[in-house]
C-alpha positions in Angstrom: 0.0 0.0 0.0 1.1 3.5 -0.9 0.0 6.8 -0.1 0.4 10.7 -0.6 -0.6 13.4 0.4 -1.1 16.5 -2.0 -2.6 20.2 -2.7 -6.3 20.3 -5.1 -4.3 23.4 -7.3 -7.4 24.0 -9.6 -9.8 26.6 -8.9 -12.8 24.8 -8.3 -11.6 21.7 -6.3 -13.5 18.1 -7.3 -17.2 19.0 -8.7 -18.4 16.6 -10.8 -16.3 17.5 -14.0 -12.9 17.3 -12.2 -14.1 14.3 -10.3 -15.1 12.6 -13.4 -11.6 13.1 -14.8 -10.1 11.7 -11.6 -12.9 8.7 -11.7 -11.1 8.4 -15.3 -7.6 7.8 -14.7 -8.4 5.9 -11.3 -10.3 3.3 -13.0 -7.3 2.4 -15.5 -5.5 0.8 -13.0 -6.3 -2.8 -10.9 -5.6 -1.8 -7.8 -8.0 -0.5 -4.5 -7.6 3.4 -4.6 -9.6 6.0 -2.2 -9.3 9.5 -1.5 -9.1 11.1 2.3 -10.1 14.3 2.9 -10.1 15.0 7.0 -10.8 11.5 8.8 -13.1 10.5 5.8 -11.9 8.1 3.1 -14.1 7.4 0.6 -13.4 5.2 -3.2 -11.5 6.9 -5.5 -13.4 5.3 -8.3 -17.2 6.4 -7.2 -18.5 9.9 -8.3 -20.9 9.7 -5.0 -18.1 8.8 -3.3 -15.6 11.9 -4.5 -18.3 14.3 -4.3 -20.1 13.8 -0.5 -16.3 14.1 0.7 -17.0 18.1 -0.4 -12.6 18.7 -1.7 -12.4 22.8 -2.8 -9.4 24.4 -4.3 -6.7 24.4 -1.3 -7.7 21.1 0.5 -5.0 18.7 1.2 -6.2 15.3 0.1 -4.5 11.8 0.9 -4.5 9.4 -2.1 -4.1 5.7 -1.1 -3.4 3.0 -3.6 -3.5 -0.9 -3.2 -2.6 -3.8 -5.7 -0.2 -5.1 -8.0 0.1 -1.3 -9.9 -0.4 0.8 -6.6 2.8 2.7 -7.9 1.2 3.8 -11.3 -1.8 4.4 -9.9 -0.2 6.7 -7.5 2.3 8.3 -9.8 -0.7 9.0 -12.9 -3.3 10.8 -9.8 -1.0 12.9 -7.9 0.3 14.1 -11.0 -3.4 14.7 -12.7 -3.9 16.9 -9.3 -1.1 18.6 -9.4 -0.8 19.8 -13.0 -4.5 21.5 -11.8 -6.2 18.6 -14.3 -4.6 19.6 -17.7 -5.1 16.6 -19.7 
């Protein structure tokens, strides 16, 4: 299991559009990933999920990965939140 914690850099945090992108890239890799926000962790692959946990521009978030390409999975997220979701 890895984890990280990093910086929501785009102006409007994780509404629906953003989350959907995140939803995106998490889903192209096997292993278990969720997102923290405060002491809630919810799955990184569910838009219900992303969105109840309420992440604004500014919020630190923890990204947890688990399974055989935790790594990737890691590596491709924390980079998709840092670069403030250019594609």
């Amino acid at each position: 299991m890895c984890r990280k914690e990093v910086v929501v850099k785009n102006e409007v945090g994780l509404h629906s559009k953003f989350a959907t992108f995140f939803i995106k890239r998490a889903n192209e890799f096997q292993s278990s990933i969720w997102l923290e926000r405060d002491d809630r962790r919810v799955n990184a692959k569910s838009l219900l999920g992303i969105l109840s946990i309420g992440v604004v521009a500014g919020d630190k978030v923890v990204i947890v990965a688990n399974g055989k390409d935790e790594d990737k999975a890691l590596a491709a997220l924390v980079e998709l939140i840092e670069s403030g979701f250019k594609q």
